[in-house]
N, C-alpha and C positions, 0 to 999 in steps of 0.2 A: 560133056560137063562144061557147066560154063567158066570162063575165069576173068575175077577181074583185076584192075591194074589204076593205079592213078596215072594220069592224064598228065602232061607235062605242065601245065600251067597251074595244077592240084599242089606238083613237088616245088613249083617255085613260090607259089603262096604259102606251104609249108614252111621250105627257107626262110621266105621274110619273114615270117611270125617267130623264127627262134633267133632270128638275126635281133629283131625288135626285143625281143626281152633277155637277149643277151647282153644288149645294151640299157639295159635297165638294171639289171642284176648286178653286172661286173662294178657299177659305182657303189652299191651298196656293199656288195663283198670287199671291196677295196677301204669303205670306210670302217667296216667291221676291224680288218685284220689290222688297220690302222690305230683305231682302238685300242686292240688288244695289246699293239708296240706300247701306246702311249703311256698306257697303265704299268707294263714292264717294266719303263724309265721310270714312271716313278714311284715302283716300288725300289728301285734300286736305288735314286736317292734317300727316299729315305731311310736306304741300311745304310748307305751311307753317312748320312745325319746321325745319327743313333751312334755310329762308331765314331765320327767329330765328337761325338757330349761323351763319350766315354773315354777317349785321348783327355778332353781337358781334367776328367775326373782324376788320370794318373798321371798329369803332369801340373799340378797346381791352377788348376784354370786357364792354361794357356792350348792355343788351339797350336798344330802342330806350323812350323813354317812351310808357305810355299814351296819354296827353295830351301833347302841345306848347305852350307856346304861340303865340300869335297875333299881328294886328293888335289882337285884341280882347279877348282873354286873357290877363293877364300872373300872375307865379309872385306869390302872397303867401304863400304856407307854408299851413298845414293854416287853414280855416275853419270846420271843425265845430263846433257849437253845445257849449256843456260838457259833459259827460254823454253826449256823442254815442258810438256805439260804432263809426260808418263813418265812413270817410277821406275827404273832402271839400277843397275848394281852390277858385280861382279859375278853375282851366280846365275845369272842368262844359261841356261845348256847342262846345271847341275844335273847329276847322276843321281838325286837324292831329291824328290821333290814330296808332296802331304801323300799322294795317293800310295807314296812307296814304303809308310809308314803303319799300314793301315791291316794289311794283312792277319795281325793279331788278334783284330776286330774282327773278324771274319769278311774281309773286304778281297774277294779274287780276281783277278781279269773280266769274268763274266757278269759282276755287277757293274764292274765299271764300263759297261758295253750296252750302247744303248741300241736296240733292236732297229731304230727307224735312223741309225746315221749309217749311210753308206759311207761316210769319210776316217770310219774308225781307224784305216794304216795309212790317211793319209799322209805323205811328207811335207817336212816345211821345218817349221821355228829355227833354232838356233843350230842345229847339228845337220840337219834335213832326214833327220830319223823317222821310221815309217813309227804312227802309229807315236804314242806320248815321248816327248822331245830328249828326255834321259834314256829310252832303246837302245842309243848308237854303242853301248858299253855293257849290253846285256847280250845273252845268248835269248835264241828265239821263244824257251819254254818262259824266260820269265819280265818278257817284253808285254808295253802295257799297251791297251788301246787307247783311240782318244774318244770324249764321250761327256767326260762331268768336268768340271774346272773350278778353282774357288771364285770366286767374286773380286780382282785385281783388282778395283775400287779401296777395297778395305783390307783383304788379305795377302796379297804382294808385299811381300819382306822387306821390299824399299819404300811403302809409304811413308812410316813414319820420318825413316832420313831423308827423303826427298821433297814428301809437301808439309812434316811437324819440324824439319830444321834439326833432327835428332842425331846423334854422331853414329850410330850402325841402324842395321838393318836387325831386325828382332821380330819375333810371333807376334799376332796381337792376343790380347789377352780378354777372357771374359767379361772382367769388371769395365773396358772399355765400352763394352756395348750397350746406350740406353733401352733402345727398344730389339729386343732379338725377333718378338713375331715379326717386326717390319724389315730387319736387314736382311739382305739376300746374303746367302752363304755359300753353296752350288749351283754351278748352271749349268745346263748339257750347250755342248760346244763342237762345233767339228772340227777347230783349232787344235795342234798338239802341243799348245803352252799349257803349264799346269794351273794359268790362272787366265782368266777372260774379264775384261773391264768394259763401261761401256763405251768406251773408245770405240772398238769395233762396231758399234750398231750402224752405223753407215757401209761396212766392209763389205766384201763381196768375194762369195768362192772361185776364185780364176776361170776354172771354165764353165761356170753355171751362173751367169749374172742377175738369175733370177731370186739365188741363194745367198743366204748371208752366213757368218761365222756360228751364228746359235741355231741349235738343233730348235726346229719347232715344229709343232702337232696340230694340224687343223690348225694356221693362223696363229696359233699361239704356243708357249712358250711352259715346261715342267719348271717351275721355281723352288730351290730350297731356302726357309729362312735359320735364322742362327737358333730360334727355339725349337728346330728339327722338325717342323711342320712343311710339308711341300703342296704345292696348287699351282694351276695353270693358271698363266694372266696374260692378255695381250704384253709385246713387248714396250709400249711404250705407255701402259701402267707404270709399268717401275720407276717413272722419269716423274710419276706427280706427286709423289712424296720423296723425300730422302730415303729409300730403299738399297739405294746405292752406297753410301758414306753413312748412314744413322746422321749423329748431329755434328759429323768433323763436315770441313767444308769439301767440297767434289772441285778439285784441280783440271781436272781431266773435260769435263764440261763435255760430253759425250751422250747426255740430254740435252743439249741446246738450241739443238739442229736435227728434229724427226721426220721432217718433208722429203726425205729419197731414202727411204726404206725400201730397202730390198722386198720383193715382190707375196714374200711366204709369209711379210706378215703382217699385211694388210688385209 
């Protein structure tokens, strides 16, 4: 009987042909599954969103504060050093910040988790808690990841004492907000503050200089605005209208300067 066999040069032009379109495939599988993250986040901001409109609904039109405070924490009004351009206060490191309020809305650790941030237990902010910056006083079951943030610009407890000259730190409230489709309200963040400003849009993750502090998808960026609508925009969209502040002024000046953006979102 006869038998036969492929030839050695048969099996390596086999090889390359699966080498070749394995490298064809894997970019497409990868942009697939990346996709699929993408959409994840933003359907989670938008339960998010949804449970923001429904806080202000039972608390008079006020969205919840950033910061709370504490046993440990109490309000002194803006602390920023003179000359400072960011909102600062005494509840840096509260125990008590909006995402910890939110649970009633049906908000759990896994919406607050965004699929495509591998930085969710990062350490860092004010405690070096892994993972959102109030952890360091929770047991592990009800520790938060990091992932979404409000929008520091606008919702940081200390804007108004710091750049409106106001005597405490307070929520902001509904009726301040002219345009809500345009203001941004969550951001995905792989920061563990519970608020992201664009101060950071120049920052850079310590050991990945190619990455910046905002989670982004293909180049760009899941935005939520304050009328609970979310869409992806490059990140220095948001710098050519007031997105950031609606119509107060932007102290922080964290548009001003978009020529060394970090490399993810270009």
């Amino acid at each position: 009987m006869k038998r036969f066999a492929f030839t050695l040069i048969e099996l390596l032009v086999v090889i390359a042909l699966i080498s070749i379109l394995a490298g064809l495939l894997l970019p497409v599988i990868y942009s697939a599954r990346e996709s699929g993250r993408a959409s994840a986040c933003l359907s989670n901001e938008k339960q998010i969103a949804l449970a923001l409109i429904q806080y202000t609904s039972d608390y008079d039109e006020t969205f919840p504060m950033n910061r709370f405070a504490d046993d440990l924490h109490q309000d002194t009004g803006c602390t920023a050093a003179s000359g400072s351009t960011l909102p600062q206060d005494a509840l840096q490191g509260s125990t008590v910040n909006w995402k910890r309020v939110l649970p009633p809305y049906g908000i759990t650790a896994q919406v607050l988790s965004c699929p495509s941030n591998v930085y969710l237990w990062k350490a860092g902010g004010y405690n070096h808690a892994p993972g959102d910056e109030s952890n360091y006083l929770y047991a592990a079951p009800q520790r938060l990841p990091n992932s979404y943030a409000f929008n520091g610009n606008f919702f940081h407890e200390a804007v108004p004492a710091c750049w409106y000259g106001e005597q405490s730190i307070r929520p902001r409230r509904l009726a301040e907000i002219s345009s809500p489709s345009s203001l941004i309200m969550v951001i995905e963040s792989r920061a563990n503050y519970p608020d992201i400003g664009n101060w950071f849009i120049q920052s850079r993750i310590s050991d990945q200089p190619n990455l910046g502090e905002f989670q982004s998808h293909r180049s760009g960026l899941n935005w939520c605005f304050a009328d609970s609508h979310v869409k992806w925009l490059k990140l220095p969209a948001t710098c050519t209208s007031k997105m950031w502040t609606d119509t107060y002024r932007d102290a922080a000046g964290g548009c001003d300067d978009l020529k060394d953006l970090a490399q993810e979102y270009k």
